[in-house]
C-alpha positions in Angstrom: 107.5 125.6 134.4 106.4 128.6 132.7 105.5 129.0 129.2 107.1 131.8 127.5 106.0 133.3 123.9 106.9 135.9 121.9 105.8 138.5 121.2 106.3 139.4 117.7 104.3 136.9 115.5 107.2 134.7 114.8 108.2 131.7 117.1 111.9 130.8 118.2 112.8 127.7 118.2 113.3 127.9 121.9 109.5 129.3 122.1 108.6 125.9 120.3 110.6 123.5 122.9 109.0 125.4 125.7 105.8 124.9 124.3 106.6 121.0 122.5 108.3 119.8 125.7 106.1 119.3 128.2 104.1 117.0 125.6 106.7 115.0 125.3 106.9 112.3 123.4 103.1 111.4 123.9 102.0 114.8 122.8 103.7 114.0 119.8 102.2 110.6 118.7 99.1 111.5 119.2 99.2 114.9 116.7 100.7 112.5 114.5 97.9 109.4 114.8 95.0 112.3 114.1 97.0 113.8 111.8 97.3 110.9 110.2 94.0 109.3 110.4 91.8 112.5 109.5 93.8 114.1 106.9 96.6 112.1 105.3 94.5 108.8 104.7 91.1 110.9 103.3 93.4 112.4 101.0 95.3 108.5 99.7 92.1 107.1 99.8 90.2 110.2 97.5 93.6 110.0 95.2 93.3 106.2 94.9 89.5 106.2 94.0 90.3 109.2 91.5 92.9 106.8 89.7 91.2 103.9 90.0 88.3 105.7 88.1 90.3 106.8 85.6 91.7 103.4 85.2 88.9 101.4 84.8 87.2 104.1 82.1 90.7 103.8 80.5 90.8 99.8 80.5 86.5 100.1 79.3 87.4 102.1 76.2 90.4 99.5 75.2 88.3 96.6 76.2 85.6 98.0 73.8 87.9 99.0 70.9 89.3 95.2 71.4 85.8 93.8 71.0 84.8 95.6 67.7 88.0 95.3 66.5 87.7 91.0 67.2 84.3 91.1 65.9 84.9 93.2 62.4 87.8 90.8 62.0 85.3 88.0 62.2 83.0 89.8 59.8 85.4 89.8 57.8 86.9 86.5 57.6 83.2 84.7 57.7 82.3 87.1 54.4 85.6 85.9 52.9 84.8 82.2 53.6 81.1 82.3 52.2 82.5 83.9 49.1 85.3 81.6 48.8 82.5 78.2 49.4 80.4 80.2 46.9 83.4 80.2 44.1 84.6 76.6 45.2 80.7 75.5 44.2 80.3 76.7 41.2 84.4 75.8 39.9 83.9 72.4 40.5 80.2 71.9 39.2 79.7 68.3 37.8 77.5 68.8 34.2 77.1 65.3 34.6 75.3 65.1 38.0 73.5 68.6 36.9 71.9 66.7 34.2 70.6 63.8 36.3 69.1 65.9 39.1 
């Protein structure tokens, strides 16, 4: 079997059975394994660490705007409840017991 090309710089599809057939099947499967394995999956697994990056700075900032958000909320409420303990004192001072001591 001969192997026939032409010769403008275009192939025929006839020019691409002449060349593909004689792979065969085989030929085939293993284009497509190292095609796979050395360019497809590089580029997934660069994609997937690029998102996953992004992700986790994404989730850091929220976590972090959660935290001081919790914590001035508990600022907040301990201040309240030291002036309200502070009020409650002196409202329900006993003159009587303030005399003895």
């Amino acid at each position: 079997m001969e192997f026939v090309i032409a010769q403008s710089s275009e192939l025929t599809v006839k020019d691409m059975l002449s060349i593909g057939g004689p792979l065969g099947i085989g030929g085939v499967l293993v284009w497509y394994l190292w095609y796979t394995t050395s360019v497809t999956w590089p580029k997934k697994d660069e994609e997937h660490r690029k998102e996953r990056t992004e992700i986790q700075a994404a989730y850091s900032k929220t976590l972090d705007t959660i935290v001081e958000r919790f914590d001035n909320s508990l600022t907040s409420e301990r201040e309240h409840r030291e002036r309200e303990a502070r009020e409650n004192r002196d409202r329900f001072r006993c003159p009587v017991i303030e005399q003895r001591g």
